[in-house]
N, C-alpha and C positions, 0 to 999 in steps of 0.2 A: 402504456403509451408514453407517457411523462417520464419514465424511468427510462425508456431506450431511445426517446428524442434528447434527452440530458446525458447519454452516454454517445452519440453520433456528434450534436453539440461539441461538448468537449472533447470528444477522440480528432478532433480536425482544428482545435485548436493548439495540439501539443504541439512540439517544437517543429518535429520532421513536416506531417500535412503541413501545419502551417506555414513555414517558411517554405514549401514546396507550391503552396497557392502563393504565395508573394510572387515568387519567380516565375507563376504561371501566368501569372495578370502583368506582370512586366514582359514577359514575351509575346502576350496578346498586344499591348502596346506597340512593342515596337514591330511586328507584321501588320498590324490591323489599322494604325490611327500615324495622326501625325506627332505624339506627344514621347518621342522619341526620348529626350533626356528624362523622365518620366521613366518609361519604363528601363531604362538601365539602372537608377538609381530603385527600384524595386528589385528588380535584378540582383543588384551588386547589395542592397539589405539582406533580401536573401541567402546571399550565399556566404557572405560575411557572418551573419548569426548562425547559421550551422555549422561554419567552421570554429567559431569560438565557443559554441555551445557542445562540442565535441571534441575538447581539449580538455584536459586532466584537473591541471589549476584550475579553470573556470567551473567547468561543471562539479568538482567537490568543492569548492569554497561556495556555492550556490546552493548546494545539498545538506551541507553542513550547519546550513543556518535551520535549516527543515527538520534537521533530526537534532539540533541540541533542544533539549536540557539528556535525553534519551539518546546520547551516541556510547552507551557504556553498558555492557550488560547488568542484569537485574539484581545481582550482589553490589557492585560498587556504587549503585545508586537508591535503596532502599536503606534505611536505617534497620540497623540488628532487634530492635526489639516488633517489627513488626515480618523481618525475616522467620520468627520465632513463633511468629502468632499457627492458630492453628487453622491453617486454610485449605477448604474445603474444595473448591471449584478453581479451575484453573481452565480459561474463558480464550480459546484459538482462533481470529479474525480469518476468514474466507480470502483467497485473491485468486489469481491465475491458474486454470486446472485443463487438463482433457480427459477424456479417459476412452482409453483403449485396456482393453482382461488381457492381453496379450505381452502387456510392456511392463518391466519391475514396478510394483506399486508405485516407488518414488519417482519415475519418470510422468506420472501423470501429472504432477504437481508442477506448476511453469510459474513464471516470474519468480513475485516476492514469498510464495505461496509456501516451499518447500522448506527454507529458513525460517519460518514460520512454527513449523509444525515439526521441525528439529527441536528448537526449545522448548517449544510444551511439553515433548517426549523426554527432554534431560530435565527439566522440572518438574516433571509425574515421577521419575526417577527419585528427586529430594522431597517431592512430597507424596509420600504412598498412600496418603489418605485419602489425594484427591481425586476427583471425577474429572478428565479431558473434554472441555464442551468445544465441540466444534461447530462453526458458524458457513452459512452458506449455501445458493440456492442450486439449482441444477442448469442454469442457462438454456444452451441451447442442446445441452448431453440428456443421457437417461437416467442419468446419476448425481447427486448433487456433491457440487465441492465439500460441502459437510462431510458426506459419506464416505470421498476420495482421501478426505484426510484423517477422518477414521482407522480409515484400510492402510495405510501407511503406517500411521501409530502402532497398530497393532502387527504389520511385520516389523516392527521395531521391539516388538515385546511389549507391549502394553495390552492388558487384558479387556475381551472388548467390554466385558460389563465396565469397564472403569470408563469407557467415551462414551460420548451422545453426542450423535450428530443431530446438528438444529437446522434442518434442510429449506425452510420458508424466508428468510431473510433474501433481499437481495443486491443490499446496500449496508453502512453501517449505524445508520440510524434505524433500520428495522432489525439491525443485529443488536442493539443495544435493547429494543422492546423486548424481542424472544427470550434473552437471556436474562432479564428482568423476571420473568417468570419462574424462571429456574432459579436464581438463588435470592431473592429477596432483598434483605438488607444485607446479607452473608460478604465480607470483604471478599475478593477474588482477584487471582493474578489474570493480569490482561495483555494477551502476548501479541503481537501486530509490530509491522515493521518501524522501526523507530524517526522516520519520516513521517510517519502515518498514526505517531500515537497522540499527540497532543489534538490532530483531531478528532480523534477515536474517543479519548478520553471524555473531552468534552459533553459525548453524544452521551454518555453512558452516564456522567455526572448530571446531566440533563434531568435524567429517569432520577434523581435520590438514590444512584447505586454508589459502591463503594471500590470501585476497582484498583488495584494495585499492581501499576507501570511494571512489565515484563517485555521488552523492549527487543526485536530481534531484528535480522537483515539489515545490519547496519552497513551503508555501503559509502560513503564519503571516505575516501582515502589519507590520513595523514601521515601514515608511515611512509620510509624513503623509497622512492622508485628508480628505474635508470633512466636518463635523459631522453632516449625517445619513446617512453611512456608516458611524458609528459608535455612533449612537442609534435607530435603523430595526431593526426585525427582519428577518433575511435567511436565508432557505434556503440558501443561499451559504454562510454563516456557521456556520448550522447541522452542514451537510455536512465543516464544518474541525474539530466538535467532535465529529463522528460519526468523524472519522478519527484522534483521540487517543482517542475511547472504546474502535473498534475496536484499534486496537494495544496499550491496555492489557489488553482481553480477551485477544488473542492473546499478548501478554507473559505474563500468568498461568496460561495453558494451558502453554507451555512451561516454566515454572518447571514445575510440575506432575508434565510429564511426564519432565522431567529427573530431578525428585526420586523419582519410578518406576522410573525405570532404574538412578540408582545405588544403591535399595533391592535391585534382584534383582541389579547386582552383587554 
């Protein structure tokens, strides 16, 4: 119950609902009351922040603050001697799924989900030794995203003894408990969208685990573009400022709930 009133919660405070109820309570204003200048200035907030939150500069200079120190993939930001170490587990974070048996494996994977579960697969590639642990629950499918990215793995080549999907999690702080049972103290690469790892990280270093930043879906743009892909408003664009809005939400919940726990220690 707490788990999908905290996902309705913040689903209607990302950028779109939200400045969408702005604009709704300003139009209720001005049919409804007499508080006319009121509601255009709700109005004209609304539609001003969705238009700058769906421009190119704004929303990756916004995003970019979310995925550094992790806007680089896992070679140029890992030091050579623990590139070198012998890692056992290589630990793939749950997101966006459906699943339909009819659609290419990798169509079931949506959002951040499928760059996701590319790198673990070209990192099961450098590391042959390791086990693919995939993380995540079943929602509201009959399958869990664990299993969806599984099956993707493995029409990728990956042999299925080599994955285990961890289907009980349904966030990443019960993904960090599950996968604590799995490898102990054992270092492990930790692959999650790199907006998404410093909190991720956190959850896992929480537990006394030892995970080692494998950083994917990196999407802040700073290579050159042409001028009206950077003056155009884009859903695209939008969706890169919906994904530092989401992660600062979720940063602030866990502050939160840290500062909770070490109250009743």
């Amino acid at each position: 119950m707490l788990f999908a009133l905290k996902k309705y919660i913040g689903g209607f405070l990302l950028p779109l609902p939200f400045m969408l109820l702005l604009m709704l309570a300003g139009l209720l204003l001005l049919w409804f009351s007499r508080r006319q200048k009121t509601g255009k200035i709700l109005i004209t907030a609304g539609w001003l922040g969705l238009v700058l939150l769906s421009l190119q500069p704004v929303a990756d200079a916004l995003l970019l603050t979310a995925e550094k120190p992790y806007d680089k993939r896992y070679e140029l930001i890992t030091p050579a001697e623990v590139q070198q170490q012998d890692l056992r587990y290589i630990v793939v974070l749950g997101g966006g799924f459906t699943y339909n048996p009819e659609w290419a494996p990798s169509a079931n994977l949506i959002s951040n989900s499928l760059p996701r579960v590319a790198e673990g697969v070209r990192l099961a590639l450098r590391y042959p030794q390791a086990t693919l642990i995939f993380t995540g629950g079943p929602g509201a499918n009959s399958i869990s995203s664990a299993e969806v990215a599984a099956e993707v793995a493995q029409s990728l080549g990956i042999p299925a003894e080599r994955t285990l999907p961890l289907v009980l999690p349904k966030d990443t702080e019960e993904e960090a408990e599950e996968v604590e049972k799995i490898v102990g103290n054992a270092p492990f690469l930790l692959v999650t969208s790199a907006s998404h790892m410093t909190r991720a990280k956190a959850f896992f270093e929480a537990r006394g685990l030892h995970p080692v930043p494998a950083p994917a879906n990196q999407l802040a743009i700073t290579t050159p573009l042409h001028s009206w892909e950077k003056t155009i408003p884009s859903a695209y664009y939008l969706s890169h400022s919906e994904r530092v809005w989401y992660e600062g939400l979720g940063r602030l919940w866990q502050a939160v709930k840290t500062s909770d726990n070490d109250e009743q220690e």
